[in-house]
C-alpha positions in Angstrom: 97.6 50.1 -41.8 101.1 49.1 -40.5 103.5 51.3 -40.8 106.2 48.5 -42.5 103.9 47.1 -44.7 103.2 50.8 -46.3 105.6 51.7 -49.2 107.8 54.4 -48.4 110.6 55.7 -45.6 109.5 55.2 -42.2 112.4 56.1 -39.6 112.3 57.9 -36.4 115.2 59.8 -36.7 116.6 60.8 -40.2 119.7 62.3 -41.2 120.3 62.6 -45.0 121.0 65.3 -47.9 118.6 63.8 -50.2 115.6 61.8 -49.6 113.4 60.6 -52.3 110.3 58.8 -52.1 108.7 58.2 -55.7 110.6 59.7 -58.5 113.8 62.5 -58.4 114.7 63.8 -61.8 118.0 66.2 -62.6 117.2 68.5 -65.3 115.3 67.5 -68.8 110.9 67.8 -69.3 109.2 67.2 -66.0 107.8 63.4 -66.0 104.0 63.2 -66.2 103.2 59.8 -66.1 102.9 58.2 -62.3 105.7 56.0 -60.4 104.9 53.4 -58.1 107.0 53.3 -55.7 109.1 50.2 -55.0 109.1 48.7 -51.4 110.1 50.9 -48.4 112.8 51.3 -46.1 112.0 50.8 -42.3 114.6 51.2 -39.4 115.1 53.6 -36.1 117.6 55.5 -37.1 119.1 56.0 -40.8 122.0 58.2 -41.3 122.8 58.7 -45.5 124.1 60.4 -47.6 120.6 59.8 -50.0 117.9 57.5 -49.2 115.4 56.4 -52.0 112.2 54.8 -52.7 111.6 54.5 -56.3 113.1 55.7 -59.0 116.0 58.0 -59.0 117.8 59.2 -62.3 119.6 61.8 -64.3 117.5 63.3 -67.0 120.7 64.0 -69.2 122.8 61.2 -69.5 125.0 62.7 -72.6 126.5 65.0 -69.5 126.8 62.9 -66.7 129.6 63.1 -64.4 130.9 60.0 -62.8 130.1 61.0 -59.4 126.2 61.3 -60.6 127.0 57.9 -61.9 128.1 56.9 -58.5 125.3 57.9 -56.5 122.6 56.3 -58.9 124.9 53.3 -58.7 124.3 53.6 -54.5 120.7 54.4 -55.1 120.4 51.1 -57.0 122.1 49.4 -54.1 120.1 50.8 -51.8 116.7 49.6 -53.6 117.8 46.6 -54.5 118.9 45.7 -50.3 115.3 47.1 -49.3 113.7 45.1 -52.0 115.4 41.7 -50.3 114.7 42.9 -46.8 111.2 43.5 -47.1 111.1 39.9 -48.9 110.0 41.1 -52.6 113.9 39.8 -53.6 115.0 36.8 -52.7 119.1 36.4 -51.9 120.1 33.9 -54.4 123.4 33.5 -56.1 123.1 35.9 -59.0 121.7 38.6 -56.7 124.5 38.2 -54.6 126.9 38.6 -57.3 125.0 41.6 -58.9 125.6 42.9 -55.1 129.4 42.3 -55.6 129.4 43.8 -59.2 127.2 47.3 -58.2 129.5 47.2 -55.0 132.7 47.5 -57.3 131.3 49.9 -59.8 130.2 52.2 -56.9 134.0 51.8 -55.3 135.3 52.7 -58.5 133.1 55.8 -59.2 134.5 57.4 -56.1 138.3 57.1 -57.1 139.9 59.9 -58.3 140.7 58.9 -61.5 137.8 56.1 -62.3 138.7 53.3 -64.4 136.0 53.2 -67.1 136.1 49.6 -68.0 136.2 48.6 -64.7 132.7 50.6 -63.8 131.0 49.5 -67.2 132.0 45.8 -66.7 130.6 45.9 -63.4 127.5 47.7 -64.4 126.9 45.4 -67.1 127.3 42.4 -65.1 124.7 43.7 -62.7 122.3 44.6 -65.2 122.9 41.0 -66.6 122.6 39.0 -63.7 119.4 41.2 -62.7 117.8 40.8 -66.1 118.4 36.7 -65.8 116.9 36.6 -62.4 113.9 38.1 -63.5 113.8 35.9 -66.6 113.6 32.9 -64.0 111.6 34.4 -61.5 107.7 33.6 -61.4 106.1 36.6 -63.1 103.1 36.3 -61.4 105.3 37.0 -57.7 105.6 40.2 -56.5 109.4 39.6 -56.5 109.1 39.5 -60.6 107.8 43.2 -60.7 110.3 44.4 -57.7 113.4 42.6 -60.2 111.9 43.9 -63.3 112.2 47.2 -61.9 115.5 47.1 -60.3 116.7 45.2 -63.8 115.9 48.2 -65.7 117.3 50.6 -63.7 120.3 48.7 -63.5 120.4 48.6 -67.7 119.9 52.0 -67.8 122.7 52.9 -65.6 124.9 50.8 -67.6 124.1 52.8 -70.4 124.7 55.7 -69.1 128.0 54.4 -68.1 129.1 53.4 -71.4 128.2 56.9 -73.0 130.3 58.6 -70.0 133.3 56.2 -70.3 132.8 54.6 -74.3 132.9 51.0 -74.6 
């Protein structure tokens, strides 16, 4: 089987702190039910912070901190740009602007002194946009699974962001 064709991270050299390939889980019940794992992530060389294929999230969203916040945000990010390069997303307009929106939550995570409405705005606007793509996407496509995936990942995270900053 070719290598870019099979889900997961293929890379010559890595250099990362975390790298997940299925499903990464911070505190709560262990999961027992299975993940497929969502596209994969092909280059030379990758140098990150955390690279991820499938599902990342925090068990405990009641306790959160914004910089756990931040990095689901960038794992999000990172799925949703491997999803469109390996041609299970397409590019259009509202993923685009979900790019912008996850972009400017993630920016505003990392300042010292985050401005809640700001992030949840953003995070909502993502989840939004996502959720209407895959509303208009062809179900039976493999892009409608990839979206429905990264759609509810994306809701979730705007949840999480609403409980850590109210709104």
């Amino acid at each position: 089987m070719n290598q870019t064709s099979t889900p997961g991270i293929h890379a010559k050299n890595i250099k990362a702190k975390n790298i997940v390939q299925g499903v990464q889980q911070q505190g709560g019940e262990p999961i027992t039910s299975p993940i497929e794992t969502i596209g994969s992530i092909t280059a030379e060389e990758m140098e990150a912070d955390n690279i991820v294929v499938g599902l990342q999230y925090i068990a405990d969203p009641a306790n959160v901190t914004a910089d756990e916040l931040r990095q689901e945000v960038a794992a999000l990010k990172e799925q949703l740009n491997a999803a469109i390069a390996d041609g299970d997303v397409k590019q259009d307009g509202n993923v685009t602007d979900a790019q912008i929106a996850l972009n400017a939550a993630e920016e505003e995570l990392a300042q010292e002194e985050p401005e809640g409405n700001r992030i949840i705005r953003n995070l909502k606007t993502a989840a939004d946009l996502l959720t209407e793509t895959v509303k208009t996407t062809d179900a039976a496509r493999k892009a409608g699974l990839a979206l429905g995936k990264l759609a509810v990942t994306a809701v979730t995270l705007y949840n999480i962001g609403q409980n850590l900053f109210g709104g």
